[in-house]
FIDRENLUM-175127 format. One line per 10 residues: number of its first residue (from 1); their letters; for each residue y, z, x of C-alpha. Coordinates in pm, whole numbers. Last residue first. Layout:
// FIDRENLUM-175127
NUM) A) Y,Z,X; ...
// end
This chain:
// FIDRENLUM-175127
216) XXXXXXXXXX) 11839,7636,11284; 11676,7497,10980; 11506,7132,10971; 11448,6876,10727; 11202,6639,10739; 11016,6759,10415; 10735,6937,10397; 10624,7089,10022; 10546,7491,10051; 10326,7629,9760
206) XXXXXXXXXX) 10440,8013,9729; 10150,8176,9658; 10125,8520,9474; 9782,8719,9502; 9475,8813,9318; 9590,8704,9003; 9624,8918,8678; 9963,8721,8547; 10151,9013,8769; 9998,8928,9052
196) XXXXXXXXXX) 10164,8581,9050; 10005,8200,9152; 10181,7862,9216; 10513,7947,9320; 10710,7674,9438; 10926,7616,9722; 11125,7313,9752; 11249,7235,10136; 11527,7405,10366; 11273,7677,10518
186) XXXXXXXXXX) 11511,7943,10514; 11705,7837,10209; 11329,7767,10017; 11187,8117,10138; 11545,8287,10003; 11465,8131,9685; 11104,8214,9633; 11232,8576,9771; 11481,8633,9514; 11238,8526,9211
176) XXXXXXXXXX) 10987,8741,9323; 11184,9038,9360; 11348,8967,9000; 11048,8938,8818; 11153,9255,8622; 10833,9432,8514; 10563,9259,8746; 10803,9263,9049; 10855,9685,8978; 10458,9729,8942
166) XXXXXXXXXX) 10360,9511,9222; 10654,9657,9476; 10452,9673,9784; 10302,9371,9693; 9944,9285,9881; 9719,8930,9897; 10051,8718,9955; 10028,8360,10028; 10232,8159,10187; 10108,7748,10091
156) XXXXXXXXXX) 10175,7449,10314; 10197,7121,10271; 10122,6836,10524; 9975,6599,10256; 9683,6816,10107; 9730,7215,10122; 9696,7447,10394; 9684,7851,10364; 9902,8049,10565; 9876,8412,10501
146) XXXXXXXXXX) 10010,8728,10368; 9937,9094,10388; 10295,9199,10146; 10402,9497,10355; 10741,9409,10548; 10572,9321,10827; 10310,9098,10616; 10609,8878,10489; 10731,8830,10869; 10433,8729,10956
136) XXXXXXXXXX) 10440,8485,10673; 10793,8394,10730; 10648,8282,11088; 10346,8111,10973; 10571,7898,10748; 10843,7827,11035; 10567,7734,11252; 10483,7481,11048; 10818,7343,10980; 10946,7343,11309
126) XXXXXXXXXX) 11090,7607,11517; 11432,7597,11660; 11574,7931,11464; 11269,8082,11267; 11320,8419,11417; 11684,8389,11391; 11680,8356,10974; 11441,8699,10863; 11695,8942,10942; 11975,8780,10759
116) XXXXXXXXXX) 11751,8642,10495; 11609,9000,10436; 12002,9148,10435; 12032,8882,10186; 11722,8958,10018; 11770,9343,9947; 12167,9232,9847; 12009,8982,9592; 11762,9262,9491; 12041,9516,9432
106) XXXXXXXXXX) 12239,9247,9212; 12005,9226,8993; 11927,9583,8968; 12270,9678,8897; 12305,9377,8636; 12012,9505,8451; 12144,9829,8456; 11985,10103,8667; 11792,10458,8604; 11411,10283,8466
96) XXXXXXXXXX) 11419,10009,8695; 11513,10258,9040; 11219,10524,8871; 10934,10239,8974; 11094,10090,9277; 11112,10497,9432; 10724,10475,9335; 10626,10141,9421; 10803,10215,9750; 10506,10316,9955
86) XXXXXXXXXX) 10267,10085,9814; 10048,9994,10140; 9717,9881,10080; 9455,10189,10085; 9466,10302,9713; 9360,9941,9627; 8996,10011,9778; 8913,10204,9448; 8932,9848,9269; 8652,9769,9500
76) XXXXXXXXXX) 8649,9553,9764; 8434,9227,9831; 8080,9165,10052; 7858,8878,10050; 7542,8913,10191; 7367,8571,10259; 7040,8469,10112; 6776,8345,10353; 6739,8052,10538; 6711,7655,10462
66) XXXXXXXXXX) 7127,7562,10400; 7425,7718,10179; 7219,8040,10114; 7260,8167,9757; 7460,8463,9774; 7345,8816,9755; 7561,9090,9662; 7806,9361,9829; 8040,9606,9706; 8324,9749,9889
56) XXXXXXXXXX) 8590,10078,9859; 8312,10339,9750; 8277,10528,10047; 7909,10499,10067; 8038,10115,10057; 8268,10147,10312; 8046,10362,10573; 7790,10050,10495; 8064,9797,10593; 8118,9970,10906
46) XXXXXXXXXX) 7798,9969,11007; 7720,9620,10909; 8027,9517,11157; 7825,9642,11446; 7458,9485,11316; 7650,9178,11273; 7753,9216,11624; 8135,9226,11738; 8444,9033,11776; 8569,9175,11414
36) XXXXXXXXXX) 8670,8833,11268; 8312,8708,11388; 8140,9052,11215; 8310,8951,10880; 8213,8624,10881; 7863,8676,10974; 7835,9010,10756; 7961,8745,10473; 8283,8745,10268; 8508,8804,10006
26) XXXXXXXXXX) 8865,8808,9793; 9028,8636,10173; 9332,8872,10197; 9186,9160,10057; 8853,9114,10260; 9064,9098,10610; 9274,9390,10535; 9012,9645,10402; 8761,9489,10725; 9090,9585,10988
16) XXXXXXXXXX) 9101,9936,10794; 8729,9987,10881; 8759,9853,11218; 9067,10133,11280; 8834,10413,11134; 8623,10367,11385; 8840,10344,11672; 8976,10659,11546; 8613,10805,11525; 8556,10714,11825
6) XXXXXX) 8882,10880,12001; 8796,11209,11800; 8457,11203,11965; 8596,11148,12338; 8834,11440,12259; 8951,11442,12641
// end
């Protein structure tokens, strides 16, 4: 049994878990890092000091928010963007440059229709705020590290902290566009889209308003 090889595995699986979980929230402390992990601070500041030798996080000192001492905050690197999945950016990237506009068009409306198709039963009988949480499951299946973030008045925002397509959605729009309006079918309310990567943001939200309708 390659008890060593097994460690290192597990190791390697925190560090990927603190990538994911500091890309979707921009930063945090060794507390709240060490809470999402279920282990000790001096646990998670392991890992985080493996990440920093590696150069994929920083860390600084934040002003406590009570008496104590200052907190460490910790945030990625611009290196740490090598470790998100991008798999298609590449085919995306030489698809834009070989197609028509109205080929490409029409290639992310089929993309989101078979999307919509797959996407549609899983949110059958739920209501609306299981619906979000569900699309942005669904979203981080398929690549894009989303959450649910809450907004005043029952709304609801899904919001994407990874685009497997960045560099083809940034060029064209068209992606983005499709999926706003497959997100507003499925959920049968306006959807509106309140932050984009490609104007130098951090993520794309797509502000969700509550209505009393219902889908499936």
């Amino acid at each position: 049994m390659d008890v060593p090889g097994a460690r290192r595995a597990h190791l390697d699986s925190r560090r990927g878990t603190i990538l994911a979980y500091l890309k979707t929230h921009g930063h945090a402390s060794l507390g709240e890092i060490a809470a999402h992990l279920e282990v000790s601070k001096q646990g998670a500041l392991r890992h985080l000091e493996a990440l920093e030798a590696a150069g994929l996080a920083t860390v600084a000192s934040a002003p406590p928010h009570g008496r104590g001492r200052p907190e460490n905050v910790y945030q990625l690197t611009a290196a740490a963007g090598d470790h998100f999945p991008d798999g298609h950016r590449e085919l995306t990237g030489e698809l834009v440059g070989f197609v028509s506009d109205e080929q490409l068009k029409r290639f992310f409306e089929l993309r989101t229709a078979r999307l919509e198709a797959e996407y549609a039963p899983r949110l059958a009988g739920l209501d609306f705020g299981a619906r979000v949480r569900e699309l942005a499951k669904l979203a981080t299946e398929h690549g894009h590290m989303a959450e649910v973030v809450e907004l005043g008045e029952g709304g609801l925002a899904i919001r994407h902290c990874n685009c497997p397509i960045q560099d083809v959605a940034a060029r064209t729009g068209l992606p983005c566009v499709n999926e706003q309006q497959m997100y507003e079918r499925l959920l049968g309310t306006p959807v509106t889209r309140s932050t984009w990567m490609a104007e130098a943001a951090n993520d794309c939200t797509y502000e969700v308003k509550k209505s009393g309708g219902r889908v499936g």
